[in-house]
C-alpha positions in Angstrom: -0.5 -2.2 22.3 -2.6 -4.1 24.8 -5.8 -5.5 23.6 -8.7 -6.3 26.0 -12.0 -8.5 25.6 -15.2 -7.2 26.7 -17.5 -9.4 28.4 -20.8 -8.7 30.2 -18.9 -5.3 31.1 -15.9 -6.8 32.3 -12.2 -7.2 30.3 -9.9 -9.7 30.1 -6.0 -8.8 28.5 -5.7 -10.9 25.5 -2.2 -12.4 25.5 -0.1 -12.1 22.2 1.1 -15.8 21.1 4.8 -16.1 21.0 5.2 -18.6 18.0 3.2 -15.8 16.3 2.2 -17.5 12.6 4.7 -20.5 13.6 7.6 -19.2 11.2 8.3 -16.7 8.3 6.6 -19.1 5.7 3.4 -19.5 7.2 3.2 -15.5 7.9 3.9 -15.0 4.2 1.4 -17.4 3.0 -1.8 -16.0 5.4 -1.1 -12.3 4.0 -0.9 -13.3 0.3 -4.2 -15.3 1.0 -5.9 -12.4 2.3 -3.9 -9.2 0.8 -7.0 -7.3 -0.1 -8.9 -7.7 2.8 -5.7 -6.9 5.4 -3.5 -3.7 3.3 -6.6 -3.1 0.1 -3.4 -5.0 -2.7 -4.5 -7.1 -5.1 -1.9 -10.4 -5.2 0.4 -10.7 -8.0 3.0 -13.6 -7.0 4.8 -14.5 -3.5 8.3 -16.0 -3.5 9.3 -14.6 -6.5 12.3 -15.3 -8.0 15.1 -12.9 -8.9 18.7 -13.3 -10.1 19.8 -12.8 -6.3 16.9 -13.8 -4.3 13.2 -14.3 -3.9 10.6 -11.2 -3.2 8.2 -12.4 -0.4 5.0 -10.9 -2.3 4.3 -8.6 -5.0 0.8 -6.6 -5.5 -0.6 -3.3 -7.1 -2.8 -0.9 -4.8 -6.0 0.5 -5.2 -4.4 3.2 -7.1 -2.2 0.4 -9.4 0.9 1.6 -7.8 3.6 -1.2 -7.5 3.8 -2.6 -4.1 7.0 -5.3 -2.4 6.3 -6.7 0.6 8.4 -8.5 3.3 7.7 -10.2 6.1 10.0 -10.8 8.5 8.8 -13.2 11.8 10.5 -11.1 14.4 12.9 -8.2 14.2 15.2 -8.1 11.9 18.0 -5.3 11.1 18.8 -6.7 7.6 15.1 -6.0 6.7 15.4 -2.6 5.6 18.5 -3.5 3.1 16.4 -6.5 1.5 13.4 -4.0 0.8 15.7 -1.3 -0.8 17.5 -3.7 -2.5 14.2 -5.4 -4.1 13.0 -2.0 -4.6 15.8 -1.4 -6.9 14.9 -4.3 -9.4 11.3 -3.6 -9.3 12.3 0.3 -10.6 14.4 -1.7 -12.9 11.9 -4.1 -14.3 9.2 -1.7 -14.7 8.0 -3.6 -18.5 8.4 -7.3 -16.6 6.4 -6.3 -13.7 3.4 -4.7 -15.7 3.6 -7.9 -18.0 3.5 -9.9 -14.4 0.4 -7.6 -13.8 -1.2 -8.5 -17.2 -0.8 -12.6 -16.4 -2.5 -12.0 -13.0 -4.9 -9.7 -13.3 -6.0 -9.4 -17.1 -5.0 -7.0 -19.5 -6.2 -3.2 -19.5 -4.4 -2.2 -16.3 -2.3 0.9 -16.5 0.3 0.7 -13.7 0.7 4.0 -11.7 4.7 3.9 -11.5 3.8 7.7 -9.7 4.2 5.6 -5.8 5.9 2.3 -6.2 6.3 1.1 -2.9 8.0 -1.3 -0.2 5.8 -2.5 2.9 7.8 -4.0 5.7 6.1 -6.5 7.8 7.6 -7.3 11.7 6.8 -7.8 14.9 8.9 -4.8 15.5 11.6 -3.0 14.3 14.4 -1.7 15.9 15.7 1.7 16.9 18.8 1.6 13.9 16.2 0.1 11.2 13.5 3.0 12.7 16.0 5.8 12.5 17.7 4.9 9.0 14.5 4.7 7.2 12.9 8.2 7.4 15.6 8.8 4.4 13.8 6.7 2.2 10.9 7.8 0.5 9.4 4.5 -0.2 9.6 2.1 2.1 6.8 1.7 4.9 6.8 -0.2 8.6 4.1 -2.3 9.2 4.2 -4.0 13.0 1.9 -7.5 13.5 0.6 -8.7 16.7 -1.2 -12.0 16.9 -2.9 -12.8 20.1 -4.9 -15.6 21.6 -6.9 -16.7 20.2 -7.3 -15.6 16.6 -6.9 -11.8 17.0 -4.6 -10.1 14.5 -3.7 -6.2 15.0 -2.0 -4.4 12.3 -0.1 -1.2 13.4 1.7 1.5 11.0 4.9 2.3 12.7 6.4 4.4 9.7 5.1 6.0 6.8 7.2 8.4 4.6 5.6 12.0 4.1 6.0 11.1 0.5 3.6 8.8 1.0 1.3 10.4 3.5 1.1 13.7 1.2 0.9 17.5 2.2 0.7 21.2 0.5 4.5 21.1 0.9 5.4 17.8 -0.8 5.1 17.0 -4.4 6.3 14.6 -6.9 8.1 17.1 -9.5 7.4 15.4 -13.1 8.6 18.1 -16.5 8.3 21.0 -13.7 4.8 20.3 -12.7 4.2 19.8 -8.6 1.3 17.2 -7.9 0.5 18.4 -5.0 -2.9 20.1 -3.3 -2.7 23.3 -5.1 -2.5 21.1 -8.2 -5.4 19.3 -8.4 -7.3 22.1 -6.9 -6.6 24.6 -9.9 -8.3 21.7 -11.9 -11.7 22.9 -10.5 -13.9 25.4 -10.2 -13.7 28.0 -7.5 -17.2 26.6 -6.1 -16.1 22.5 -6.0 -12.6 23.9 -4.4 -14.8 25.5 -1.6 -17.0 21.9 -1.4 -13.7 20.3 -1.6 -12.3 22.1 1.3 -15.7 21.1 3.8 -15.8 17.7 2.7 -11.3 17.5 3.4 -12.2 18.8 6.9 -14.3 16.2 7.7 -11.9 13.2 6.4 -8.9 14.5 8.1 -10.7 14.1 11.5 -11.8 10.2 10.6 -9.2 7.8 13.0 -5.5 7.0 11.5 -6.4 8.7 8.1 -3.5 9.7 5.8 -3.4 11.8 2.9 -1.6 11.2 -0.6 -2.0 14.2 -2.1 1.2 14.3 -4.6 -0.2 11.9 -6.7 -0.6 13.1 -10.6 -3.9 11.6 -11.3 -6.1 12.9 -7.8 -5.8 12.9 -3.8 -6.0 9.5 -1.8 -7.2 8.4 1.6 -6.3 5.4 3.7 -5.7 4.0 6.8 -3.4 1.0 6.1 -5.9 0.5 3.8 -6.8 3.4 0.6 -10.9 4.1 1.2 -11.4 7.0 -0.8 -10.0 8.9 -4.0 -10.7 11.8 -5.5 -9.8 12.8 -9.0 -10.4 16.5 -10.2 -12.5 17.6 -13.3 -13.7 21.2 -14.3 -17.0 21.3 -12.9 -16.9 18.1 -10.6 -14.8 15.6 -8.9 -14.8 11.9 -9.3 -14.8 9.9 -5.8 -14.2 6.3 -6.1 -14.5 3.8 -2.7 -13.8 0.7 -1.5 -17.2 -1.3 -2.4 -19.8 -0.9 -5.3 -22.6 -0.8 -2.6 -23.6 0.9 0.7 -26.2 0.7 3.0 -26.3 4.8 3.4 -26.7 4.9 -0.2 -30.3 5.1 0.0 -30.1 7.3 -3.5 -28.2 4.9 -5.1 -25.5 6.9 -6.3 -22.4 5.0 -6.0 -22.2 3.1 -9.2 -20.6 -0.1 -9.3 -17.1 -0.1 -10.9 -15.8 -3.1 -10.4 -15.4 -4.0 -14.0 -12.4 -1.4 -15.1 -10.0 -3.2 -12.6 -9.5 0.3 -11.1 -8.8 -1.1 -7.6 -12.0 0.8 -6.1 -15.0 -0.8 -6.7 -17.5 2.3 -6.3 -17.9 5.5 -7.8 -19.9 8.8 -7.6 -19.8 12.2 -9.1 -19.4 14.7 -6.9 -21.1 17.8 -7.9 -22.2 21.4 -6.7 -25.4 20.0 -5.7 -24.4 16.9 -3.7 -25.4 16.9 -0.4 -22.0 17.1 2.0 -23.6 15.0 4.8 -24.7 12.4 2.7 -21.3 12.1 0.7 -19.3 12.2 4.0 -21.6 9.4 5.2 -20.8 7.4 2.4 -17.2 7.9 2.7 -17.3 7.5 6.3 -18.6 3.5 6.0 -15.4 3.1 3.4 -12.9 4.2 5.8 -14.8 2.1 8.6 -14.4 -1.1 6.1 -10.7 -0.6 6.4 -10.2 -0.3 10.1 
């Protein structure tokens, strides 16, 4: 994707730098320094070590879900075998992972094993790697772009429905479908309806994705998650991004930093809440991601 400069009205075509981060290592070690602020995971370790290899980085989301990354400094068709292979230990080290999570980030974090996930990081990816991985429902392609002089763009090349979430895809846990119609039968008929004009108005935000078939509520995101929203009888919790908004003029959005959730803010959202002013506050979450 071409990326332009604006300058007293005129563009220039920003050129992408062909040593990109100068090798594998270096791009590694800028997205573990700045994990949050680039895909919204918290950093666990990087280079970890395994009986047959080391994992490049490992995080938990916004929602606590498990997350691998690799990075790989150009294309590379063994990429997609090394995430599904590292995917496999992490499903089978679920107790040494949460007790990696514990070290890091303090105890008192539940980890969401509903979405463990593999985030591949290239240049590109080719056609075979491209085609072979819309079997998998776990594993994500990232593409990087570095251009002169310090501009970094961030592109989602694959994401697996799974992942993305719809009325027709669910996780099936004892029977039970956590999909749509799931967490809306958690509500009243009125917050469905509320639900339903708020939904309209975050589907039509740029490069959102929805992860409805998640047992504990419905996520947004970009490459980034900016909103969730968790189901009660009478009203629906919505955490975001940041404790604090400037189109909070109420002061509604209560600062949740503390419980480690991931989201830092949170708001009830009730019968009476103003749509436009809830959308408004939503909207300046997803714009913090983008």
């Amino acid at each position: 994707m071409a990326i332009f400069k604006i300058n007293s009205n005129k563009v220039s075509k920003l050129s992408i730098k062909d040593d990109g981060f100068g090798d594998e290592y270096a791009l590694r070690d800028f997205f573990a320094s700045n994990l949050e602020e680039l895909l919204g995971i918290r950093f666990i370790e990087k280079e970890y070590p395994i009986q047959e290899g080391r994992i490049d980085t490992l995080g938990l989301d916004e929602n606590n879900a498990p997350v691998i990354i690799e990075y790989k400094w150009k294309e590379n068709e063994e990429v997609l075998a090394q995430g599904l292979f590292y995917y496999n230990w992490l499903i089978k080290n679920k107790k040494h992972f949460e007790l990696l999570v514990e070290n890091r980030l303090g105890k008192g974090i539940k980890v969401n094993w509903d979405q463990p996930r593999v985030i591949l990081v290239a240049r590109g990816f080719g056609r075979y790697v491209q085609g072979a991985v819309e079997q998998e429902k776990h594993i994500e392609l990232l593409s990087y772009h570095h251009y002169e002089p310090d501009i970094l763009h961030l592109e989602s090349v694959y994401t697996p429905p799974e992942l993305k979430g719809s009325r027709k895809i669910a996780i099936k846990e004892a029977g039970v479908d956590y999909n749509l119609d799931y967490h809306l039968k958690i509500t009243s008929e009125l917050m469905r309806k509320q639900f339903g004009l708020i939904r309209e108005k975050i589907l039509q935000l740029p490069e959102v994705e929805e992860k409805g078939n998640q047992k504990s509520g419905i996520s947004y995101r970009t490459t980034k998650s900016f909103a969730r929203l968790e189901f009660r009888p009478t009203w629906i919790m919505v955490l975001l991004r940041d404790p604090q908004y400037k189109a909070d003029t109420k002061h509604l959005v209560k600062d949740v930093t503390s419980n480690e959730w991931g989201y830092k803010g949170m708001l009830k959202f009730t019968p009476e809440t103003n749509l436009d002013y809830l959308y408004g506050l939503i909207e300046q979450s997803h714009e913090s991601t983008l």
